[in-house]
N, C-alpha and C positions, 0 to 999 in steps of 0.2 A: 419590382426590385429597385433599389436605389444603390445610388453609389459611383467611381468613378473610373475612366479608363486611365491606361499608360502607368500601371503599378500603385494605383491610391487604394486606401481601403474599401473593400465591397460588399456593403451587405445587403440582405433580402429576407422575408420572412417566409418562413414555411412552416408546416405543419408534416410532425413524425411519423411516417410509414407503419415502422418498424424498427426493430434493434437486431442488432448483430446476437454474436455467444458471447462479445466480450462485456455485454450491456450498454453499448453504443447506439444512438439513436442514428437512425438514416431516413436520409428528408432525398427528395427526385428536383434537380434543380438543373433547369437546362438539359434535360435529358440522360443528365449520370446521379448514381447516387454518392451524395454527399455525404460523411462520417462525421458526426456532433457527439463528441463524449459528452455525458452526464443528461440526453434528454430523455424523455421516456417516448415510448409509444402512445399517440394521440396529442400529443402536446404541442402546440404551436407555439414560435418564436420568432423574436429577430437574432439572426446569425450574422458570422462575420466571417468572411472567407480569412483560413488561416494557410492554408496554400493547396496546389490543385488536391481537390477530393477529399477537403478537411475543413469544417468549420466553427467554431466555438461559437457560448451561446452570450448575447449579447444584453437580451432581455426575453422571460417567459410571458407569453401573451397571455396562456392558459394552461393551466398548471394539469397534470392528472392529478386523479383522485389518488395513488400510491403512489404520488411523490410526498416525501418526507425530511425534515430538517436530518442531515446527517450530524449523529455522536460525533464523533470525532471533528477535535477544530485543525486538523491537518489534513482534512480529504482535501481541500481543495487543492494542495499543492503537490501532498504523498501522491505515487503513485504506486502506491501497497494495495489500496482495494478501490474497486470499480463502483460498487452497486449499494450504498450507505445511504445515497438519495433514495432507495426506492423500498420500502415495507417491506417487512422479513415474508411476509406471506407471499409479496409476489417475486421475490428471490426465490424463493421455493419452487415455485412454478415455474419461473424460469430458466431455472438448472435442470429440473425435471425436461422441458422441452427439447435443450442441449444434447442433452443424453441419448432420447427417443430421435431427436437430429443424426446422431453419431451414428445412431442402429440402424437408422434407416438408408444412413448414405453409403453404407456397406453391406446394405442386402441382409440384414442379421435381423431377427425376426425380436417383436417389440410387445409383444403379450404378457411377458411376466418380467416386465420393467416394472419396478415400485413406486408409489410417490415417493420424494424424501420425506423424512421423519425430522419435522423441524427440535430445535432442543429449546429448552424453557429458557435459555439466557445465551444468545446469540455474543458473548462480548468476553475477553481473557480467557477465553480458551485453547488456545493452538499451545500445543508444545514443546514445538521449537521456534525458536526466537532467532532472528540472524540481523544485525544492522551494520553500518557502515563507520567505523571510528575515521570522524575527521577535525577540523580545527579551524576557529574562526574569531575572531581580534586576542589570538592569546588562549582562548578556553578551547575545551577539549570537547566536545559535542558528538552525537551518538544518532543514527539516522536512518531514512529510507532514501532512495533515487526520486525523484521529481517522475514521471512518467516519460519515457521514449527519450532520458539526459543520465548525464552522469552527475547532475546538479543533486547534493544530498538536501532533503528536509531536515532539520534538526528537530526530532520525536519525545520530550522527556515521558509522554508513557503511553505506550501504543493500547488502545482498545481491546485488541484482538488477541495480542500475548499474555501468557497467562502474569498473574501479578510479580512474582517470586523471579521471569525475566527481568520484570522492569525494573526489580529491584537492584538487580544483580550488576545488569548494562547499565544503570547512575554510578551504582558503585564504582563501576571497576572505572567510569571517567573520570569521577574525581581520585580513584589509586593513580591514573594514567598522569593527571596532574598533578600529583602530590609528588611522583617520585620522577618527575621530568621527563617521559615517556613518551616521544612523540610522534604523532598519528601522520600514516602516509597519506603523501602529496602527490596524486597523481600527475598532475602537471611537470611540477620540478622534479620528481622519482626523488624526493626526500623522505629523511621519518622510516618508523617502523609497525605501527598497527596499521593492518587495514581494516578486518572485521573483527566480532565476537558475533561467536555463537551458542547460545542455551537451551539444552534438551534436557527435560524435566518428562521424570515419569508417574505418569497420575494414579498409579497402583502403590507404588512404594515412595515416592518424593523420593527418589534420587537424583541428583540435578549435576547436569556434565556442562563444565563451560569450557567452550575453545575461541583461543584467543590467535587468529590469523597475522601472522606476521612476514615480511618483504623481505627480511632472511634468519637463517636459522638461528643466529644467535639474539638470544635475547635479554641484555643486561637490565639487569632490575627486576627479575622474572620473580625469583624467589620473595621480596619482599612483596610484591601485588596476590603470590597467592597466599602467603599466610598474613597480610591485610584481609583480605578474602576471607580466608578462612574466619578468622576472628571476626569480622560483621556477619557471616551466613551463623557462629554459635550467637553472639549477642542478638540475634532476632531468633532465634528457637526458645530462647531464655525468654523473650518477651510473650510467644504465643506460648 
C-alpha cells in the first residue's frame, strides 16, 4: 500500500473478490471490505480511499475479459445505471444470481427459478421515462442525479428510454424556455418545474406526459400543451 497519513490521499492496489447485488466490486483491505463502484470481479487495481469503506478506481491493472466500453457517454457521471461496463451476458448472469440470493436468504426453495431471457436490443426500451427539470447559465436542462447527490447530470438522450421519451423531454425544455417557465431551485425553493414524466405504451403508442410542479398553479400550462401537442402531430406526419 502506499500513501499517506493525517488525512492525505491513500491509495493501494488490490484485486476483486467479488461484487455486491448492486454490481459493486469489493476488494479485503486491511481486514474490511472495501466497496469500489464500477470493478468487476477478478480485476485488479489501484484504488483510492474515497472515505471509510469506499474506494474509487484510480487505474485498472488488469482488466476482466467482460469488461466493456460503456454506450452511453453519461455513465460515468449518471447515476441511472450500474452495470454498462460489464457484457450484457454477464448481466444476465448476474441478476440471475441476485434473485437465486433473494430465495435463498428467505428459505424459499430455488428449483424452478429460470435463467433470464436476455432481449436482442438491450437499449430504448423502458417505458416510463422520469428526469429532473433544472437550469444552468440561463438554459433549461433535463436530467438524472449523479449517484448518492442531488447533483443532476444533464442527459439530452438517455440510452435506455424509449426514443419517443427523449423526444418528448427536449421538447417540452425548449417549450419551458420559449414561454419563460422556470425550473425549481432546490436550494433557493424558487421556479416551478421539478420533474416530467412519460409513459408510453408499447401495444397501442399511447404516450402520457406529466409534468411535476412546486405548486398547483401553473401559468403558461395551456400554451406548452398545445405546443406539445402540435410537435407530437408534425412528427406522426413525418413517420
Amino acid at each position: 500500500m502506499e500513501g499517506k497519513v493525517g488525512g492525505q490521499i491513500m491509495t493501494f492496489q488490490a484485486k476483486c473478490s467479488k461484487q455486491d447485488h448492486q454490481g459493486n466490486g469489493l476488494v479485503l483491505h486491511e481486514n474490511e471490505w472495501i466497496v469500489v463502484p464500477g470493478l468487476l470481479e477478478g480485476e485488479e487495481a489501484v484504488l483510492e480511499i474515497v472515505h471509510a469503506k469506499k474506494a474509487k478506481i484510480k487505474k485498472i491493472v488488469t482488466a476482466s475479459t467482460h469488461r466493456v466500453k460503456a454506450p452511453c457517454p453519461y455513465y460515468q457521471e449518471c447515476g441511472g445505471c450500474q452495470l454498462q461496463h460489464m457484457d450484457y451476458q454477464e448481466q444476465l448472469l448476474r441478476k440471475h444470481e441476485y434473485v437465486m440470493a433473494c430465495f435463498s436468504d428467505n428459505q424459499l426453495p430455488t428449483n424452478d427459478i429460470l435463467y433470464p431471457i436476455g432481449m436482442k436490443d438491450p437499449f430504448f426500451y423502458r417505458s416510463k421515462a422520469q428526469m429532473v427539470i433544472t437550469e444552468k447559465n440561463k438554459r433549461v436542462m433535463a436530467g438524472l442525479y449523479e449517484e448518492s447527490s442531488h447533483k443532476v447530470v444533464n442527459v439530452d438522450r438517455c440510452i435506455i428510454q424509449n426514443e419517443p421519451a427523449n423526444e418528448i423531454i427536449k421538447t417540452l425544455r425548449e417549450l419551458f424556455e420559449k414561454h419563460k417557465i422556470p425550473p425549481y431551485n432546490e436550494d433557493k425553493q424558487t421556479g416551478l418545474i421539478r420533474h416530467v414524466m412519460v409513459k408510453r405504451s408499447p401495444s397501442t403508442e399511447q404516450i402520457l406526459v406529466v409534468i411535476v410542479t412546486s405548486e398547483e398553479k401553473f401559468p403558461g400550462r395551456n400554451n406548452v400543451v398545445s405546443d406539445l401537442q402540435i410537435g407530437r402531430a408534425s412528427c406522426r406526419e413525418r413517420e
